[in-house]
C-alpha positions in Angstrom: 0.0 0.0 0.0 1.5 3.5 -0.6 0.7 7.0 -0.2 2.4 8.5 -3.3 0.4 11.5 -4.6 -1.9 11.5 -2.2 -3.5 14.7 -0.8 -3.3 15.5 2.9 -6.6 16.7 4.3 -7.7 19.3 6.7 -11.4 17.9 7.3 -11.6 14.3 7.9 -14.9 14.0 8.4 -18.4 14.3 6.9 -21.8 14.6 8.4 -25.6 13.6 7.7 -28.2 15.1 9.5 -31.5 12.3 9.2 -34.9 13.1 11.3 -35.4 12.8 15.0 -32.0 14.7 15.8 -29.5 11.6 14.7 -26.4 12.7 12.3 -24.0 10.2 11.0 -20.4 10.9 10.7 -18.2 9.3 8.3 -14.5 9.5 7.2 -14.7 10.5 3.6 -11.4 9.6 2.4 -11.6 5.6 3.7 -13.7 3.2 1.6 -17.0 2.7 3.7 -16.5 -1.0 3.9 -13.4 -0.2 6.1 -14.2 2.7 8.0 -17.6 2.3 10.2 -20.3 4.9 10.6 -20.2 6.8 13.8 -23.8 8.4 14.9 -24.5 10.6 17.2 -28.0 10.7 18.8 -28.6 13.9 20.5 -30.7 13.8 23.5 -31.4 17.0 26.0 -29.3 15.5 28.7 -27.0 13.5 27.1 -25.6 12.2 23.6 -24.8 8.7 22.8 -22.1 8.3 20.2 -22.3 4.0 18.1 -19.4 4.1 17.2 -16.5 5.5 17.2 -14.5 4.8 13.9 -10.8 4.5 13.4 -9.6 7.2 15.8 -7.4 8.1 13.1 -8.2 11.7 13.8 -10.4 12.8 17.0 -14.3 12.7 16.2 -14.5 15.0 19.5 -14.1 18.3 18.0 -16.7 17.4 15.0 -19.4 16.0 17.7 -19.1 19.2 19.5 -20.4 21.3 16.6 -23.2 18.9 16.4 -24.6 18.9 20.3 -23.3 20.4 23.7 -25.1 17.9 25.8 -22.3 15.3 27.4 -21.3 12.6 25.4 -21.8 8.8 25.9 -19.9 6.5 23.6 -20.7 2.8 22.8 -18.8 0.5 20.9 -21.1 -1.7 18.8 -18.3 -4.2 18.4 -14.3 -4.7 19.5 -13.2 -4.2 15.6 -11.1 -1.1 15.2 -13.4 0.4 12.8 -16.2 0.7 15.6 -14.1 0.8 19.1 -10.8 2.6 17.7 -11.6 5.6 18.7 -13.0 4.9 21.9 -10.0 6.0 23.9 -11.1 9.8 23.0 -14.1 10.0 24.9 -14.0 10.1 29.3 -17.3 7.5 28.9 -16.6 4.7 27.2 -18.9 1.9 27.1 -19.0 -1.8 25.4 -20.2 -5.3 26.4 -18.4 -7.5 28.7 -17.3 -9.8 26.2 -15.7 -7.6 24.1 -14.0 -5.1 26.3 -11.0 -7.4 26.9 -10.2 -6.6 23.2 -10.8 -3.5 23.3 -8.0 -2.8 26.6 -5.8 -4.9 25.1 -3.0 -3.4 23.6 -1.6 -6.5 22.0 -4.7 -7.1 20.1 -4.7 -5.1 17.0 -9.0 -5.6 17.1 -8.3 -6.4 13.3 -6.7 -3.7 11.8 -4.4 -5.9 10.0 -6.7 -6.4 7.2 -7.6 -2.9 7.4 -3.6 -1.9 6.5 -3.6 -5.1 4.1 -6.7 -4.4 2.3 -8.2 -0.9 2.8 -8.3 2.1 0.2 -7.7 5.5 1.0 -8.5 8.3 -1.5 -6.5 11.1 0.9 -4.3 11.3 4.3 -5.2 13.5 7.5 -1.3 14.5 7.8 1.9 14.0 6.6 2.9 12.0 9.5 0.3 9.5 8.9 1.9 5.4 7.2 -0.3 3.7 5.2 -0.3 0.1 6.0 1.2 1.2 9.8 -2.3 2.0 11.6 -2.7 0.5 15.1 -5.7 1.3 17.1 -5.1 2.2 21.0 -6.6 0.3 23.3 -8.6 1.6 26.4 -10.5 0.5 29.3 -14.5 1.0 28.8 -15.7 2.8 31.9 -19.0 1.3 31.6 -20.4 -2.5 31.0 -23.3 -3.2 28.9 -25.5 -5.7 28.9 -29.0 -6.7 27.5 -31.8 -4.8 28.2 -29.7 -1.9 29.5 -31.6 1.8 29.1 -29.8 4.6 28.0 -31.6 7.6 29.5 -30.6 11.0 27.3 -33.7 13.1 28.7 -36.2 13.4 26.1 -35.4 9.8 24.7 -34.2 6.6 26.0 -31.9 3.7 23.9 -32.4 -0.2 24.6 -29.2 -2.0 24.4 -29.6 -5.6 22.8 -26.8 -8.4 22.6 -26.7 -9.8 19.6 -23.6 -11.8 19.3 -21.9 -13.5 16.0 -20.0 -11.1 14.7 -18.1 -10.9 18.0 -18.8 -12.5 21.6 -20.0 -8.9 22.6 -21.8 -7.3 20.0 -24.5 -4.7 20.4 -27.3 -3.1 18.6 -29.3 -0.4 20.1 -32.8 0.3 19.7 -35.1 3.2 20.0 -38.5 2.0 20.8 -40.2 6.2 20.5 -39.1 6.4 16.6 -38.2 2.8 15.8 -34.6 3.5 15.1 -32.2 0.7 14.9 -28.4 1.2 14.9 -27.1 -2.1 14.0 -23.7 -1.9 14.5 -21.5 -4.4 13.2 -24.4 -6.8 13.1 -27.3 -5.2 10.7 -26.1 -3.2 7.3 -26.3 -3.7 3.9 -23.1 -4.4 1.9 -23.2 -3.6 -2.1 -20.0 -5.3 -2.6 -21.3 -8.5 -1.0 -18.7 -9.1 0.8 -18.0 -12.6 2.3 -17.1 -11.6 6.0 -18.4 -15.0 8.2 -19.6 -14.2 11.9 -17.2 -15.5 14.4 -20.3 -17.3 16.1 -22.9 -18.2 13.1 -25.3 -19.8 14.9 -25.7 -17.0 17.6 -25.4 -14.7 14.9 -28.5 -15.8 13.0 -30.6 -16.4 16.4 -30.1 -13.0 17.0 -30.8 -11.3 13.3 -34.1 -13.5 14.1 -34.9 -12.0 17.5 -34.4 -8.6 15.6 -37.3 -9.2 13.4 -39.5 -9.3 16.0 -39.2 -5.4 16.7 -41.3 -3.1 14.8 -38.1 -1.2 13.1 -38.8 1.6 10.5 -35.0 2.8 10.6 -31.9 1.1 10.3 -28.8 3.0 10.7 -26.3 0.3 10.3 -22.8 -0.1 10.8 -21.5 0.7 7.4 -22.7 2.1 4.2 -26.8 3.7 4.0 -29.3 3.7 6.3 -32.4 1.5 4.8 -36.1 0.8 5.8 -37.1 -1.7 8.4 -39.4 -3.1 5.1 -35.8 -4.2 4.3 -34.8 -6.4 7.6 -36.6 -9.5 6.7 -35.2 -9.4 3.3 -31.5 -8.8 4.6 -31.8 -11.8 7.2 -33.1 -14.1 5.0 -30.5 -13.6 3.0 -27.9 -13.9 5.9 -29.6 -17.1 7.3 -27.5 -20.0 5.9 -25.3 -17.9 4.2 -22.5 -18.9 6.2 -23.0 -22.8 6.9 
């Protein structure tokens, strides 16, 4: 992988402003399938932040033009695409199961294909390697686990385990508008990727419990948000895909 000719950047980010006060922010410059969606949910006490990205460069300072309430962050999943830029935030928040990768400085939470594979269209600075990204570990100051409420003032966030993708992934679910963020677990991929679960069979049980919810959003992990019309659709097609 090299960085010949390409342009450094001064903004690394973009943002999407959808209804009922939730903005996605993305980094332009990294292919979608590599780089996961970070959305902010602004509440009137309190934001919560799925997702975190790369860490790459600081989402802080881009969050903070978006809402001034205090931020929560949650890491749908331990990949460095979703928890790398955890560290920046003082509450930091995943599921038991996966915050062991996520403090673990030795794990690279899977970067490696991200430096092997990954395709960048600009740099953030000149001191940034292709090919040499590491994400930094932290400690999540909070535990999550099913059924847990996020309480933001005016709205309120379910968490739901759904493992498969990793021991301690996480969707989160907005019972008021029907929102779902799905994380690593629920997007739709136009490359059609082949990117097996690490659990399969927990993976499909939960994309099944999911269809049980009467979704109308889905603001997934990667790539566009699509319809809850949609869900069934995508989980029959993931249901024996990977046996």
């Amino acid at each position: 992988m090299s960085d010949f000719n390409l342009p450094i950047v001064n903004e690394w980010y973009d943002t999407k402003s959808y209804p009922n006060n939730v903005t996605r922010i993305s980094e332009k410059y990294i292919d979608p399938y590599w780089s996961g969606n970070i959305w902010v949910i602004k509440g009137s006490e309190a934001s919560l932040v799925v997702d975190t990205g790369t860490g790459i460069v600081s989402p802080i300072p881009i969050i903070e033009s978006i809402t001034n309430t205090p931020l929560i962050a949650a890491a749908s999943c331990h990949y460095y695409d979703h928890a790398g830029g955890l560290h920046y935030f003082d509450r930091r928040c995943s599921h038991l199961l996966d915050a062991a990768v996520i403090s673990d400085s030795a794990n690279d939470m899977g970067a490696g294909h991200f430096n092997q594979f990954a395709v960048f269209s600009a740099l953030p600075n000149k001191e940034f390697k292709l090919g040499a990204y590491y994400p930094i570990s932290t400690i999540s100051s909070d535990l999550l686990s099913d059924g847990f409420i996020f309480d933001l003032g005016n709205r309120s966030i379910e968490v739901l385990h759904i493992p498969g993708r990793t021991p301690g992934s996480l969707v989160f679910w907005e019972e008021k508008t029907g929102n779902l963020f799905g994380g690593e677990t629920v997007f739709v991929d136009p490359y059609l990727n082949n990117f097996p679960p690490e659990n399969v069979q927990s993976y499909e049980d939960g994309l099944k419990r999911l269809c049980q919810y009467p979704v109308s959003t889905i603001f997934g992990g990667h790539f566009e948000p699509f319809s809850g019309k949609e869900l069934i659709d995508l989980v029959g097609s993931e249901i024996g895909r990977y046996q």
